[in-house]
N, C-alpha and C positions, 0 to 999 in steps of 0.2 A: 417801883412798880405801883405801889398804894397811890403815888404823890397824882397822878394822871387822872387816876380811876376817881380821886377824889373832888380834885378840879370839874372833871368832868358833872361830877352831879350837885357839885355845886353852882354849876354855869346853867344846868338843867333848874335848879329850884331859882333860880331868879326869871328863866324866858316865861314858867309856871305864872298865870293872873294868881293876884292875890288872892282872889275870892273866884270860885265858880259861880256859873251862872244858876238863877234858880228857876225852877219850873213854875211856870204860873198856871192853871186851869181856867181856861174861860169856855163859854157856854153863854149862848142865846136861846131865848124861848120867843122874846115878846117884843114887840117893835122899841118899847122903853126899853127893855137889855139892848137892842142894837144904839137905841139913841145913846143911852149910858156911856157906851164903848166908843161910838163915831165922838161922843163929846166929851171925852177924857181929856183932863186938861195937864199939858204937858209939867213937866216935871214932880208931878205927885206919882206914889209907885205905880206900877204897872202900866201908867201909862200909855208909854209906845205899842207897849206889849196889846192894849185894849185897843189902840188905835189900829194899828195893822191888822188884828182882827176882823175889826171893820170893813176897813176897806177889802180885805180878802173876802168876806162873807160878802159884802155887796157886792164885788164882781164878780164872783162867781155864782153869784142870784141870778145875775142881770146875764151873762152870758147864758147858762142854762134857760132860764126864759125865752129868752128872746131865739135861740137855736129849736125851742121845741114847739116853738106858738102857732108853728106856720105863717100863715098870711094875714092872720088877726092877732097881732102883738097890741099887748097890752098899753107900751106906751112905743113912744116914738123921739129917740135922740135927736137933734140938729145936727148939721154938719156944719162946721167941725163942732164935733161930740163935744159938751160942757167938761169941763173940769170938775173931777171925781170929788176932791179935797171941798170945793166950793156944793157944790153938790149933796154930799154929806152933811154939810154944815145946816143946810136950809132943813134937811131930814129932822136934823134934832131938832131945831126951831119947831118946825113941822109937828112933832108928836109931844114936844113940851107944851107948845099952845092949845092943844084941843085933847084933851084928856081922856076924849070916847076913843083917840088910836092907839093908848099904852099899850091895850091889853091886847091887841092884834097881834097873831103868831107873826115873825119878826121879818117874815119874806111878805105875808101879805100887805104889812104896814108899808113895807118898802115899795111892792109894787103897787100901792095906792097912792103914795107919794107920788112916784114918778106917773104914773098914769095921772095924774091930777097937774104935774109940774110939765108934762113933754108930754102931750095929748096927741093920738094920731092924726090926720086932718083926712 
């Protein structure tokens, strides 16, 4: 009766990851924390973890935005809408180059960017 029950959890501690995942804390305040994060460079820690960030805080900026602006949006996407990834990328350029956007709370930097990159016509 033991020999099963034993099997059993031993079949169990190998399907077990070797390591648990660990929690990471991230938080933006300022257009550089967003740059930071959009321009994490892959395979140093947290990486992913900083990038997907990103992109979740930028899209869910940009939707809220854009759903509460009414008729006067701030900026204006093309169709078909730019790629986010590519998008992002220019952000960080964007607030590495001109030093007076670091300190921008992290949504206004964003929607200065885009307001400056996809202007309404």
């Amino acid at each position: 009766m033991m020999k099963p029950f034993v099997f059993v959890l031993a079949g169990l501690a190998l399907a077990l990851p070797a390591r648990s995942a660990e929690l990471v804390a991230l938080h933006v305040r300022t257009a550089a924390d967003l740059a930071d994060y959009c321009g994490a460079r892959t395979g140093v820690p947290e990486a992913d973890a900083k990038i997907n960030y990103c992109h979740g805080f930028a899209q869910a900026a940009v939707d809220l935005e854009l759903q509460h602006s009414g008729d006067k949006k701030p900026f204006c996407f093309p169709s078909p809408a730019p790629n986010r990834t590519a998008t992002l990328h220019e952000f960080v350029d964007w607030v590495r180059a001109l030093p007076e956007h670091r300190p921008l709370p992290a949504t206004d930097g964003l929607f200065k960017f885009l307001a400056e990159r996809f202007p309404c016509k």
